[in-house]
FILO-417674 format. One record per residue (C-alpha): x negated, y negated, z. Coordinates in steps of 0.5 Angstrom, whole numbers, plus 500, padded with zeros to 3 digits. Example, Ala and Ser with C-alpha at 12.3 -4.5 7.8 and 13.67 -1.06 7.14 Angstrom:
! residues 2
+-----+-----+-----+
!   x !   y !   z !
+-----+-----+-----+
! 475 ! 509 ! 516 !
! 473 ! 502 ! 514 !
+-----+-----+-----+
//
This chain:
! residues 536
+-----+-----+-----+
!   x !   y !   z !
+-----+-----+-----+
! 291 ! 531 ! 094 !
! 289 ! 536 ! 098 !
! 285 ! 542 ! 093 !
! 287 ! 548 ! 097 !
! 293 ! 549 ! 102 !
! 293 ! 545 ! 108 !
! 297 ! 546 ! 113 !
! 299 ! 542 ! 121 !
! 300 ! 544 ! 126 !
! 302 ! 541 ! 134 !
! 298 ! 544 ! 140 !
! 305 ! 548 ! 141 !
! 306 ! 551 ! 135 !
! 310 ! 548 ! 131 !
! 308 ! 546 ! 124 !
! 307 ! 538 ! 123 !
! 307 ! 537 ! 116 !
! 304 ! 542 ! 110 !
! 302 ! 541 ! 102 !
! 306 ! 543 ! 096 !
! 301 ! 548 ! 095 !
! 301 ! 551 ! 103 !
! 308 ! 551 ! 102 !
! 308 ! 555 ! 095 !
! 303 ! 561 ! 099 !
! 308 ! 561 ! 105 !
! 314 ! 561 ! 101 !
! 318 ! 555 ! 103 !
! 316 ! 554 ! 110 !
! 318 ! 547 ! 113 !
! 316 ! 542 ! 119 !
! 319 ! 544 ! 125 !
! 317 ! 551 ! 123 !
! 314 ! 556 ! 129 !
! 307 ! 557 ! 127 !
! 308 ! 564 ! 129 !
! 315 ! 565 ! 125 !
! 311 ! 561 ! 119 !
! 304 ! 564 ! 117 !
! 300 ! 571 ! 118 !
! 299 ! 573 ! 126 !
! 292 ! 572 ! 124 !
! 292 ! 564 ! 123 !
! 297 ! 565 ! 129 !
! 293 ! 567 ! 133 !
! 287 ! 563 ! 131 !
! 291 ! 556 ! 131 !
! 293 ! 559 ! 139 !
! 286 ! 560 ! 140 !
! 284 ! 553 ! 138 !
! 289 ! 550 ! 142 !
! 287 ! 554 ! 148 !
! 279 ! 551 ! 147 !
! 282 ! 544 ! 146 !
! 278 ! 538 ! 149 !
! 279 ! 536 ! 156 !
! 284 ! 529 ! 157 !
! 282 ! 522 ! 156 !
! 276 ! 525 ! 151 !
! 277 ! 524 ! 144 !
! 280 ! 530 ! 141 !
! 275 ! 530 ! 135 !
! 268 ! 529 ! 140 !
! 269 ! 536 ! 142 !
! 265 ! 543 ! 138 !
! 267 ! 545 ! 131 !
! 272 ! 550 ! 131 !
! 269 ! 556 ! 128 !
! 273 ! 558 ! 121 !
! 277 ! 565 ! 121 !
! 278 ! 569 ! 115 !
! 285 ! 573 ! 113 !
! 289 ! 576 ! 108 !
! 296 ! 574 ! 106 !
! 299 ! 577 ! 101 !
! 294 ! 580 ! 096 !
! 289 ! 574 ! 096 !
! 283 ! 573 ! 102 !
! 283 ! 566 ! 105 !
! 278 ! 563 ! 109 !
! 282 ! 558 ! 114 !
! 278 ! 552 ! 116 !
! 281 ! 548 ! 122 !
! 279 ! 541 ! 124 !
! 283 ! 537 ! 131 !
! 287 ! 532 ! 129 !
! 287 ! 526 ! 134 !
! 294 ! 528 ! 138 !
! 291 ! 535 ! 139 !
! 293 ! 538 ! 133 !
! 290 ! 543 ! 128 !
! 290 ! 541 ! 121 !
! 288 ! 548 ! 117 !
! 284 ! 549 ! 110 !
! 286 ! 555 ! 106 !
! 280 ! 556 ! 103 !
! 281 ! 562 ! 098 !
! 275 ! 566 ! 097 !
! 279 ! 574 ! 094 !
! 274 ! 574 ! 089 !
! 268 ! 572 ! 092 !
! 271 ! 578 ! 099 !
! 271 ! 583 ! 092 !
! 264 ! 581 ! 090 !
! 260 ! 582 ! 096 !
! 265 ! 589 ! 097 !
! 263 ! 591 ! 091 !
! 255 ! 590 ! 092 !
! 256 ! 594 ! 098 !
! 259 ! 600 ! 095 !
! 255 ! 598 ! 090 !
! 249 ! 599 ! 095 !
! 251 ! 604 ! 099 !
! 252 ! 609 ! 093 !
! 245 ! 607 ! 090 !
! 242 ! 610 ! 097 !
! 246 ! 616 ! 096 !
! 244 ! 616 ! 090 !
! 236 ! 616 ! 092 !
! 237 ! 620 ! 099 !
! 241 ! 625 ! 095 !
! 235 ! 626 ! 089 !
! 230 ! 626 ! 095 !
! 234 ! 632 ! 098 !
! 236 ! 635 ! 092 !
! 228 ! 635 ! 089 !
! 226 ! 638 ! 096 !
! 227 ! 644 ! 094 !
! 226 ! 649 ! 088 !
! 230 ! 655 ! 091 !
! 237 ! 655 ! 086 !
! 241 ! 658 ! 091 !
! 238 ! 653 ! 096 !
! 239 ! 647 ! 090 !
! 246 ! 650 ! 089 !
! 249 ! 650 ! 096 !
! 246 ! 642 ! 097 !
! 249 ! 640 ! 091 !
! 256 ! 643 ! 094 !
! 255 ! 640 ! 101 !
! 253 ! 633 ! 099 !
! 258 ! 632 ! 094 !
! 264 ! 635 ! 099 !
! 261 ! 630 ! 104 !
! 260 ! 623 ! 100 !
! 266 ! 625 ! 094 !
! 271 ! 629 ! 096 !
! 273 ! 633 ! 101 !
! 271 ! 640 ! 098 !
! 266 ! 641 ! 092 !
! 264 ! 648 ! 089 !
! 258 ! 648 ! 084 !
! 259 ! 653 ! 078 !
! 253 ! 656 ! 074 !
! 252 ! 659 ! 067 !
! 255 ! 665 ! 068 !
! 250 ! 672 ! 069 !
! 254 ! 677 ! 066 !
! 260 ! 678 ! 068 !
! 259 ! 674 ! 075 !
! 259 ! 666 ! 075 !
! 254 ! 664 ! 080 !
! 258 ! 659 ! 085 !
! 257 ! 655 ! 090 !
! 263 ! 652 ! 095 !
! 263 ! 647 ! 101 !
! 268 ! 643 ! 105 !
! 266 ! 636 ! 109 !
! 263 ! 638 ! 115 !
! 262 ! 646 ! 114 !
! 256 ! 650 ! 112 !
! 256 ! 651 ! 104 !
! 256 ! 658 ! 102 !
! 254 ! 661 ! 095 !
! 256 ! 667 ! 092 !
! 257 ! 671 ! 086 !
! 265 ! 672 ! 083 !
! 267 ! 676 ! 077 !
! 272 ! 670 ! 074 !
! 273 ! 667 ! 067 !
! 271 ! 659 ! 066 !
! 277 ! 659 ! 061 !
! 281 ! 660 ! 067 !
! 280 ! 653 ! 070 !
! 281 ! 648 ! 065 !
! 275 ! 643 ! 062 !
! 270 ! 649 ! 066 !
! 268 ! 652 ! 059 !
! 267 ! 646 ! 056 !
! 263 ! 643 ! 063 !
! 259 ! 650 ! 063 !
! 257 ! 648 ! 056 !
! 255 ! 641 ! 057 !
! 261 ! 636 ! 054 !
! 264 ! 630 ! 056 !
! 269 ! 632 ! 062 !
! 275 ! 631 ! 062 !
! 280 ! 626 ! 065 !
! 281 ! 628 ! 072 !
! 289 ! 627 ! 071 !
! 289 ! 631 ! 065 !
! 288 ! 637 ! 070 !
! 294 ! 640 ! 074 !
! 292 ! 642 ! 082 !
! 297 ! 646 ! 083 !
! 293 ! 651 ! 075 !
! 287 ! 652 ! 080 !
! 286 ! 660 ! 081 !
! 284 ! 662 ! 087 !
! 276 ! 663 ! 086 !
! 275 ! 655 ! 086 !
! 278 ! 653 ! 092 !
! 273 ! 655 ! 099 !
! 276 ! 659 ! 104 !
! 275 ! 653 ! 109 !
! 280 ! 647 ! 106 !
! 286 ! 647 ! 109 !
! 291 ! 643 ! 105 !
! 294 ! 642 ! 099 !
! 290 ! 639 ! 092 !
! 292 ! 632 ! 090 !
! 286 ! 631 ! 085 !
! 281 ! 635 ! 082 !
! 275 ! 633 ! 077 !
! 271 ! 637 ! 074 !
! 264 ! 634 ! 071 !
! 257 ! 637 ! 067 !
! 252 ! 638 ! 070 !
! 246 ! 637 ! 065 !
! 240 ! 639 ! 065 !
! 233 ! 638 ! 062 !
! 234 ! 642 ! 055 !
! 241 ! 645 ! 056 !
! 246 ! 644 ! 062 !
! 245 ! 647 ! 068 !
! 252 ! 649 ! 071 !
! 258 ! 643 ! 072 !
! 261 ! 640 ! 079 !
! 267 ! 642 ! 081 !
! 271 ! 635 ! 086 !
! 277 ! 637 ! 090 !
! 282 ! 632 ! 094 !
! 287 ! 633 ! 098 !
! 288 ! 625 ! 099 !
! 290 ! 620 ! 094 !
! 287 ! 621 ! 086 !
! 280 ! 620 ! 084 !
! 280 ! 613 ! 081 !
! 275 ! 610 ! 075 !
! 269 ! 608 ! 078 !
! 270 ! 614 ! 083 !
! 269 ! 618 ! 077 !
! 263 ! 615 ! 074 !
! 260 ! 616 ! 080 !
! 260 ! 624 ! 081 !
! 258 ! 624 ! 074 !
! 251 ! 619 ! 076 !
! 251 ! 624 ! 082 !
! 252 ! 630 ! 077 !
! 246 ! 628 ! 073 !
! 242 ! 628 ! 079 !
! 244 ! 633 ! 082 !
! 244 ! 638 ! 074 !
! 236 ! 635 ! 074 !
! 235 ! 638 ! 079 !
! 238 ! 645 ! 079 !
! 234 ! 645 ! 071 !
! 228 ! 645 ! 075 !
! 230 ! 649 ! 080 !
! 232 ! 654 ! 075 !
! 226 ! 653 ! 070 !
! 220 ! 654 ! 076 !
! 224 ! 661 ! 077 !
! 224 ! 663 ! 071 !
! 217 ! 661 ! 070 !
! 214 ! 665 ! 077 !
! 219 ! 670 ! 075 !
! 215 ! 671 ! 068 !
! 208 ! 670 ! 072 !
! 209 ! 676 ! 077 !
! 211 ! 679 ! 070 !
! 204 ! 678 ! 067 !
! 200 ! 678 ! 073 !
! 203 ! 685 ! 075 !
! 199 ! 687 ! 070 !
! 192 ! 683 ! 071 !
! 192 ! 686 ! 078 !
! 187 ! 691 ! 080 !
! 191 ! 698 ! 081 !
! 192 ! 702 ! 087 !
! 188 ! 707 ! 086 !
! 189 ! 714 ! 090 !
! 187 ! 721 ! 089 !
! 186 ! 725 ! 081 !
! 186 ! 731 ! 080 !
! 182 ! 734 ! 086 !
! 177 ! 727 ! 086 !
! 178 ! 721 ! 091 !
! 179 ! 713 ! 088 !
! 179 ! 708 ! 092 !
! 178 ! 700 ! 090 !
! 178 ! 693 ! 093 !
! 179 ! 687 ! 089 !
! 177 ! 679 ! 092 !
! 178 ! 674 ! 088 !
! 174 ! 668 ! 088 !
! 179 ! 663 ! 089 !
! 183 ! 663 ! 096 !
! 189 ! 661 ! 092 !
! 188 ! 666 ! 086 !
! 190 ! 673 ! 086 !
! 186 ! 675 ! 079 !
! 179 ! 673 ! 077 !
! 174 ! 676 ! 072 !
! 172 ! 683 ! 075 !
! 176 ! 689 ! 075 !
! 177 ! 696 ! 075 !
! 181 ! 701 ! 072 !
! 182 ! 709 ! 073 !
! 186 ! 713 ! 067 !
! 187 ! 720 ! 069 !
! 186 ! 725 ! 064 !
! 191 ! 728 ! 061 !
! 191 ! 736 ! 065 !
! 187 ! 737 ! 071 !
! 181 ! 739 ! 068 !
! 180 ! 734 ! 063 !
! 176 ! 728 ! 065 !
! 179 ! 721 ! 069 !
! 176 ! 715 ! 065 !
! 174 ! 710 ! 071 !
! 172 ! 703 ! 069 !
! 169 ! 698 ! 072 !
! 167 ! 691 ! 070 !
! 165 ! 684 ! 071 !
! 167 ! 677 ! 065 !
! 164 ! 672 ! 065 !
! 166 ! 666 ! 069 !
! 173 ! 667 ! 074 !
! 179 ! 664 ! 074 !
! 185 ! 665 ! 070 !
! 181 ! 664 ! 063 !
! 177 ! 669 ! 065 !
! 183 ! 674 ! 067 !
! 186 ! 673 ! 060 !
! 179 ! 676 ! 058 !
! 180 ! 681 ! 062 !
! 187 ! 684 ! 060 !
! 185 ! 684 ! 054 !
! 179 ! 689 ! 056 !
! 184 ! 693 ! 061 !
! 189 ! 694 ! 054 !
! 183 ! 695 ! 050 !
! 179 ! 701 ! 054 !
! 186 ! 704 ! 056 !
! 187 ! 705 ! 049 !
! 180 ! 707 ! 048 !
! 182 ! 713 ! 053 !
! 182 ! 719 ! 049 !
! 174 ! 718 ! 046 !
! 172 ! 717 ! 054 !
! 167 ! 723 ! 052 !
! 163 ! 719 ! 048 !
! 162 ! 712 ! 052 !
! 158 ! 709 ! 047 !
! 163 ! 710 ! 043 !
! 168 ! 706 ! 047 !
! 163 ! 701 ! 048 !
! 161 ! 699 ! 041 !
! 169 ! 699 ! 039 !
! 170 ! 693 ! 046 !
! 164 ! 690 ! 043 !
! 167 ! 688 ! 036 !
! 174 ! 687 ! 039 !
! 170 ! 682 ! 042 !
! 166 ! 679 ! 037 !
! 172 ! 679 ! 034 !
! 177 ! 675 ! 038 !
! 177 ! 667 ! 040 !
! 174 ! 667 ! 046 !
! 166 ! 666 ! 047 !
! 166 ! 671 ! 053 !
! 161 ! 676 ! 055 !
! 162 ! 682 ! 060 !
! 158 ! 686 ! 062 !
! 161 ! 693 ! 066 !
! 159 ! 702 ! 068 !
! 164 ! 706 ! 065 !
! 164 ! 713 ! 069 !
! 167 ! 720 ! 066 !
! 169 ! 724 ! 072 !
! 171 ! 732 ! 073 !
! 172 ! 736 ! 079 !
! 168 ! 743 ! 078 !
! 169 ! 748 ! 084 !
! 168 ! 744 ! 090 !
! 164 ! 740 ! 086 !
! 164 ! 732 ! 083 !
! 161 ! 732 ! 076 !
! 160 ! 724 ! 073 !
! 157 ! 722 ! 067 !
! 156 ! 714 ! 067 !
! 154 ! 708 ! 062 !
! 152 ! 701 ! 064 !
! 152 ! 696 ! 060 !
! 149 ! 689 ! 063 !
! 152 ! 692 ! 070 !
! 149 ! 693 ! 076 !
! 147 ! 700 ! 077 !
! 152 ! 705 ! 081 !
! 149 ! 707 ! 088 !
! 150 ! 715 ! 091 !
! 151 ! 715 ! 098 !
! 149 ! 723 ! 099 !
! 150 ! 727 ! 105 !
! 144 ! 726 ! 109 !
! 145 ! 719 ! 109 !
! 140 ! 717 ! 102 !
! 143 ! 713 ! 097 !
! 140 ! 714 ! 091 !
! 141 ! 708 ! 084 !
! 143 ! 712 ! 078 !
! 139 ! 710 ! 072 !
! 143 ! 707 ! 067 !
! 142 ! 701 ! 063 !
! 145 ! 699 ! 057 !
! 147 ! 691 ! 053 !
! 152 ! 686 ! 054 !
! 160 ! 687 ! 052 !
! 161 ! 682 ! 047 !
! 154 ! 677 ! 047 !
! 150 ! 682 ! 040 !
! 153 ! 685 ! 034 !
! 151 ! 692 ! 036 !
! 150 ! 695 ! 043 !
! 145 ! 700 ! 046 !
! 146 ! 704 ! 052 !
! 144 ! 710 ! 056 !
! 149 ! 716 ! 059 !
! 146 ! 719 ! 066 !
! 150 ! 725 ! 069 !
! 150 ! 726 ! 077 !
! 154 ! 731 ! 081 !
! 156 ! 730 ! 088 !
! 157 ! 735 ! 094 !
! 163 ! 734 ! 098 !
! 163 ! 729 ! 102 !
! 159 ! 725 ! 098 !
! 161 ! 717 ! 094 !
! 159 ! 713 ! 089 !
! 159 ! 707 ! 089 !
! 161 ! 702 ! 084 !
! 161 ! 694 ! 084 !
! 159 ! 687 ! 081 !
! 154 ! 682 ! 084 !
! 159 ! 678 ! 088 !
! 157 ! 683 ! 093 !
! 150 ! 683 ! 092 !
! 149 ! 676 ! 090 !
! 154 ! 673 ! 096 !
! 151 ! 668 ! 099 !
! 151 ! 666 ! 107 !
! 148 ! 670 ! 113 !
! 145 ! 666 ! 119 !
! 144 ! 660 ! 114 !
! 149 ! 660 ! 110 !
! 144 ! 660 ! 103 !
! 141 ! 668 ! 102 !
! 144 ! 673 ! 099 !
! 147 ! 679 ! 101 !
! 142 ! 683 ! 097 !
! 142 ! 691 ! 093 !
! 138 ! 693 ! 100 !
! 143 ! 690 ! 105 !
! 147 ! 694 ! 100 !
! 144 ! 700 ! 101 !
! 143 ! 700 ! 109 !
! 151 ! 698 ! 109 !
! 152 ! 705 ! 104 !
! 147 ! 709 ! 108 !
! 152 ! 708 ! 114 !
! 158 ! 711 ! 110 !
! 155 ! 718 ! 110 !
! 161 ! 722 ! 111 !
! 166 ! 718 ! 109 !
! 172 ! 717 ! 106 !
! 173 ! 713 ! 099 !
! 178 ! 708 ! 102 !
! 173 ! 707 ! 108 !
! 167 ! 706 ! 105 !
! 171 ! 701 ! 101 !
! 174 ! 697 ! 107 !
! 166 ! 698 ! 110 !
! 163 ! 694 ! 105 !
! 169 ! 689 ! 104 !
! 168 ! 688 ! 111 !
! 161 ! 687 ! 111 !
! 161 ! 682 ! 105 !
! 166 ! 678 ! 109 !
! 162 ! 677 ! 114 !
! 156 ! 675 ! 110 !
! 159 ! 669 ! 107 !
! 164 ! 667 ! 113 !
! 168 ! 661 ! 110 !
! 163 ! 659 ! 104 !
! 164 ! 660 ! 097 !
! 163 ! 667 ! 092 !
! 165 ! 670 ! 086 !
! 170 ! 675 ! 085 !
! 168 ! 682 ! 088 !
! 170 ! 688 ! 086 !
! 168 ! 695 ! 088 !
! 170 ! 703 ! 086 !
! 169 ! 709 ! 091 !
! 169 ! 716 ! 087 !
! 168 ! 721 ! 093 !
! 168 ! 728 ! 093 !
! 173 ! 732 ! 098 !
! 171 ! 736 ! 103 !
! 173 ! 743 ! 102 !
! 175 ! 749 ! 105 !
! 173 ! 756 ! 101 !
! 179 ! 761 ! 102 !
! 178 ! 768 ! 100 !
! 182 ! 772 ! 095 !
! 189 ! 775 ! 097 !
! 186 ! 782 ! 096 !
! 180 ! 779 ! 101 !
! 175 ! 783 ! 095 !
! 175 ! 777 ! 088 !
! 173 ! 770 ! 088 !
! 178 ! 765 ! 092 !
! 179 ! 758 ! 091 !
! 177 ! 752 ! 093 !
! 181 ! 747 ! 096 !
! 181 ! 739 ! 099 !
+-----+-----+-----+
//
């Protein structure tokens, strides 16, 4: 006895003989019966087909090709039916079932196909480190591939939830709306990372307005709402919205193998804004100031670091204003010991230091032994070296008192061209327990600068070669050329010209101040008989 149901069939069509258990599966069918009345289209069809290619007369019907087997359904089960030649031209057919082995290789490809997206959407999703840009994916991913519409709700900012809506085949859209988790629900708990609730706990028809995007047209048959966790803390929930049929089991499984991902990278997404956010917090103070005119007096500054890719480094000025205008301005220059970001740590702490050292500006040694113990005092092993300048406007006048300490000496570019060095030495910041210096006092007439910097400009090394200095005379012939000129200028001219110095080749961190006495004009009194004024 045959295992499996066999039925035969005449070339005409009509069945021959079937086993009891071709019969069971079609239900009581009887030779005689019409092929076409008796089986599914599909074994018709085929039994016509193979009937069609029968072997010419007079040849041995069983000598012909093999006639290849055909797979259909009947009922709820998959059959493969087998069919061989009878010797009068008949066909005998062999239902094979093979419904579990049609589910598992159905499975597998599902299964195949949600790992690739799975793997694709991780790649896009962790493309990107923007939030809103992370949210508006995550929405359109999910409408395509799970639901027909998606809305991505972050943590609440405020009063606003962040969301983010999308509509199979339309651009995602992100946007900030006043509404309340608790108006949706399972939203509440998905915002705080619990287990989502089952989809047909929650009615489509309940949903508030806010949820459903502006671009879906129909009605909502099925909704889930899943977590979306992320690294620490959840990183907002996943809102999936049918119009068609409810979401099932395996359905639901997978959104949430989805909404790991997807919450992974939001979290991290999150984190790196969080993080450059507080980045350009702390580097909004390490930045050299921009610098302006003070009580009657020009400042101007330029900054370079060493690195390409860094904005601080370990030199750095700083001009603090007296505190009316006929007090002194507090100008600081200086250079830390190594460059980089370590070095720039130093360095605010040197900045926060001297500000609060301010109010004794008049006593420069002063101020410097206080730096010195701060830094003996401190964890880093870091020395300094720096000039430190008190400068008042006197009458039409610049009055300067400047200390160095381990620095190299400010340069004064007068107005016939000379450049003269100011004579000021002192020792290291931070490297002896006590620390030695000598104030000069200089004046400048109008128009005249004087220049302050660190030998990242005199020790760049480039020219013709690639391997000399730039040197204190290059410096001094550069400075002779500026006679006349504003601060900011004068600035920009040896920046310039230390650039070009070094072309493309390695340098330390480069920082230089100009202070520059105004040109004035002298105006007569009112009465035309008493002193006047002078102004810029």
């Amino acid at each position: 006895m045959a295992p499996c149901p066999v039925i035969e069939a005449h070339a005409d069509g009509t069945v021959i003989e079937l086993n009891p258990a071709a019969a069971l599966l079609l239900d009581g069918v009887l030779p005689g019966a019409r092929m076409a009345d008796a089986v599914p289209a599909w074994l018709a069809r085929a039994h016509h087909e193979a009937v069609v290619h029968a072997t010419p007369p007079g040849q041995d019907p069983r000598s012909g090709e093999a006639l290849p087997p055909v797979s259909g359904r009947i009922e709820a089960h998959s059959f493969e039916a087998h069919p061989t030649r009878g010797e009068d031209g008949s066909v005998i057919w062999w239902l094979v079932e093979d419904t579990g082995r049609r589910r598992a290789e159905e499975a597998l490809a599902a299964e195949r196909e949600r790992t690739t997206f799975l793997a694709e959407a991780s790649s896009v999703l962790s493309a990107s480190l923007n939030t809103d840009r992370c949210m508006r994916t995550t929405a359109q991913l999910a409408a395509e591939y799970l639901a027909d519409a998606a809305v991505v709700v972050a943590p609440a900012t405020g009063q606003k939830l962040p969301v983010a809506h999308a509509v199979a085949d339309q651009a995602a859209t992100r946007g900030l709306i006043v509404a309340s988790p608790s108006q949706l629900p399972g939203l509440s708990e998905a915002l705080q990372g619990f287990p989502p609730v089952p989809s047909r706990w929650i009615d489509p028809a309940s949903l508030p307005e806010w949820v459903v995007p502006a671009g879906y047209e129909g009605v909502i048959r099925s909704v889930v709402i899943t977590p979306l966790p992320g690294h620490g803390m959840p990183a907002g929930a996943l809102i999936l919205l049918r119009g068609s049929g409810q979401f099932n089991e395996n359905e639901e499984t997978f959104a949430r193998l989805f909404a790991a991902r997807a919450g992974a990278a939001l979290s991290a997404a999150r984190m790196y804004a969080e993080q450059s956010s507080i980045t350009k917090t702390l580097m909004r103070d390490l930045l050299p100031p921009q610098l302006h005119r003070i009580n009657g007096v020009e400042f101007a500054g330029g900054y370079r670091p060493a690195g390409a890719r860094e904005r601080v480094g370990g030199d750095f000025y700083d001009v603090h204003p007296g505190s009316t205008a006929s007090d002194a301005s507090l100008v600081v220059l200086g250079d830390v010991c190594g460059k980089g970001l370590d070095a720039a740590v130093l360095t605010g702490k040197i900045r926060n230091t001297l500000q609060a050292l301010a109010p004794m500006a008049e006593d420069h040694e002063r101020m410097l032994q206080l730096l010195n113990g701060s830094l003996l005092n401190s964890h880093h092993a870091r020395f300094a070296t720096m000039v430190i300048a008190s400068v008042r406007r006197s009458e039409n006048v610049v009055r300067l008192r400047l200390t160095s300490a381990g620095h190299p000496p400010p340069l004064v570019v007068r107005a016939d061209g000379r450049v003269e060095e100011v004579r000021t030495l002192g020792t290291l910041i931070g490297a002896l327990p006590h620390v030695e210096a000598r104030t000069e006092e200089i004046t400048l007439q109008p128009g005249e600068t004087c220049l302050l910097y660190t030998d990242g400009i005199t020790e760049a090394r480039g020219g013709p070669l690639g391997d000399e200095m730039f040197g204190e005379d290059r410096l001094r012939q550069a400075l002779s050329e500026c006679t006349d000129m504003p601060g900011k200028a004068v600035v920009e001219r040896i920046q310039m010209l230390a650039s070009q110095w070094l072309r493309d080749g390695n340098h330390d961190d480069m920082a230089v101040v100009a202070i520059t006495a105004p040109r004035t004009q002298h105006l007569s009194a009112v009465n035309g008989h008493t002193r006047g004024r002078y102004t810029t």
